[in-house]
Every structure is written in C-alpha cells, then in structure tokens.
C-alpha positions in Angstrom: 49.1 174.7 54.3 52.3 176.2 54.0 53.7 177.1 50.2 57.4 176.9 49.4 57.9 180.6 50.0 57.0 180.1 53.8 53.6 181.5 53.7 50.4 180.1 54.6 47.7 179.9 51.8 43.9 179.0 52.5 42.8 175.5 51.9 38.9 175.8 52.8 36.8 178.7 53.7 33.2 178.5 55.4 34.6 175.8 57.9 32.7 174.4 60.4 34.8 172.0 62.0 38.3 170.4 61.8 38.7 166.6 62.6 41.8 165.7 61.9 44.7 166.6 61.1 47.8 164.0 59.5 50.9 164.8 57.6 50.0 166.4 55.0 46.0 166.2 55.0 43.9 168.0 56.8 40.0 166.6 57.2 37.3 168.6 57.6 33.6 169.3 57.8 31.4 171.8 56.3 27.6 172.7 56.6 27.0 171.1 60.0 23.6 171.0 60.9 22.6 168.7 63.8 26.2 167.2 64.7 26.4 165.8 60.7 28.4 167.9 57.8 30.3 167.6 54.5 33.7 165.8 54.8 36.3 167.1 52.9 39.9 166.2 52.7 42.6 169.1 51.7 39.4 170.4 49.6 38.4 167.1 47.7 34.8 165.8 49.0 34.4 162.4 51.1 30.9 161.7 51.9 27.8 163.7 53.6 26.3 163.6 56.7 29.3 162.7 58.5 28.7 162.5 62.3 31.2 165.2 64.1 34.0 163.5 66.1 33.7 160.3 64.4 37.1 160.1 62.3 39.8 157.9 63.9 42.7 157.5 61.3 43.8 154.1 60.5 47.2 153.6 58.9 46.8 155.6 55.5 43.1 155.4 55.7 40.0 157.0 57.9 37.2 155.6 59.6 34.2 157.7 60.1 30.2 157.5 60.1 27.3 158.6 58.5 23.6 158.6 58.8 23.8 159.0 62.6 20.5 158.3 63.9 20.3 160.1 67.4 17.7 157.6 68.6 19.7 154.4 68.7 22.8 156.2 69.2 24.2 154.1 65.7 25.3 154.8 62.3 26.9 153.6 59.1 30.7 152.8 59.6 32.6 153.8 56.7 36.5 153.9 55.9 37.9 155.9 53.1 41.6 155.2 51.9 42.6 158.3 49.5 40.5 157.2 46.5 37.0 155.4 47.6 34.7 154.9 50.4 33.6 151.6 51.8 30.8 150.8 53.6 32.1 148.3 57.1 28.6 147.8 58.8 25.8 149.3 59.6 23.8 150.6 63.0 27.4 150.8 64.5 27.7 151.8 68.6 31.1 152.0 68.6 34.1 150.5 66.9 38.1 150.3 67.3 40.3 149.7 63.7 43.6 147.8 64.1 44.2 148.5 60.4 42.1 148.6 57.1 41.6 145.1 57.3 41.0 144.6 61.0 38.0 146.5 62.5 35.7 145.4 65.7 32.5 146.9 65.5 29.5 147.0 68.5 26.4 146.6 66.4 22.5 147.0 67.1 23.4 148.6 70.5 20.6 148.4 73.3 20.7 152.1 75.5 18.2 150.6 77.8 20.0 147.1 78.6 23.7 149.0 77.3 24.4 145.9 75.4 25.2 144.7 71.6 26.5 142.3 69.2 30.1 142.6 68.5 31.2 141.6 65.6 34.3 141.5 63.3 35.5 142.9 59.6 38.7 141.2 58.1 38.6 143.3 54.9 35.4 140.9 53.4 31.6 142.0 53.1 30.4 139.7 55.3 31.0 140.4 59.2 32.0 137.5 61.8 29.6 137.7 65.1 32.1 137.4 68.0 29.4 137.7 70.8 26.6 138.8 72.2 25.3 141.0 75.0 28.3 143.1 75.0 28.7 146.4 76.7 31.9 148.4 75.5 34.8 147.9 73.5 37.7 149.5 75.4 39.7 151.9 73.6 37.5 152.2 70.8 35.8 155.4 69.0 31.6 155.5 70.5 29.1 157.1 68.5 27.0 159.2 71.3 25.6 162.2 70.8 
C-alpha cells in the first residue's frame, strides 16, 4: 500500500501467492502446500486451506473454497463479506455469484460422465435443485486442479 507521504510500506511478508487485488484490499495466501494456503486480507486472516485461484469477488464480498479434494475435483464454497465467513454448499464443481445473495453452484460433479446437480443459493441455508445431469455453467469460476 501506499502511505500519505507517497511511499510504499509492506503489508505481508513470506507470500506465496496474490489472488486479488480491489480498491483498497489486497487478498492473499500464505503457506501453500498442495495448491491450498492461508487467506489473508490486507494482513487480517480469512480461512485455511483455501484452494489457489478460487476467489471471484462479488460486490463487497468474496467467494472462495476450501477443503479441495483433488479426487472429485470439489470443495466447500465459502463467501466472506469483511467481517465473517459463510459456508454456501458443499462438494462444489464450479459456481458463478450474481451477488451475495444470488449464487449457482454445480454440485457432486461426475469426471467420468462430466455431469452434476446444479443448484441455487438465494442468501438461505437451504439450496434450490435447478437440475440434474448438468455439464458446465458458462462463465462461472471451476474448481480443477
């Protein structure tokens, strides 16, 4: 970041990887090991095991995942908004966020057949099957390692 004098000051040292960067905020993992780190934001910690290239920002929030599991090529969808994290759904494919509120998700993913369950979160617990047997959702972020 830049101070008020013009210079540049260190926010984080022992970086392994920056994700993102928005006005202001800078997001960004530490201690990778196997493609998962520490997220931090401008030096206050998110969540572990992260899975690198995950983050897709979404409004004043971020969407990310944890818990990869290489296998299944699916994870825990999170979304932090500045002040908590909340779990969206779990063994997540792939997923695109309109807003906070708003999030398609591709869940229990099939490599073999390249199919899943899409589903939908409108800000409640409980997510709203859409269909099934579907392949991709276009545009969104997909978990692959």
């Amino acid at each position: 970041g830049e101070s008020s004098d013009g210079t540049c000051k260190t926010v984080a040292e022992n970086v392994d990887s920056i994700q993102m960067l928005t006005p202001g905020k800078i997001y960004y993992l530490t201690d990778v090991y196997e493609s998962a780190g520490e997220l931090y934001c401008n030096e206050e910690y998110i969540n572990s095991d992260v899975f690198v290239g995950s983050l897709t920002k979404v409004n004043d929030a971020v969407a990310y995942a944890v818990d990869y599991d290489s296998n299944k090529c699916q994870a825990t969808l999170k979304l932090y908004d500045g002040k908590e994290n909340r779990k969206i759904a779990d063994d997540v494919h792939a997923y695109y966020a309109f807003d906070e509120k708003d999030i398609a998700v591709l869940e229990d993913y099939n490599m073999d057949r390249q199919e899943g369950n899409l589903k939908y979160y409108s800000g409640r617990n409980e997510l709203v099957e859409i269909d099934e047997d579907v392949t991709a959702i276009f545009g969104g972020t997909v978990l692959y390692y």
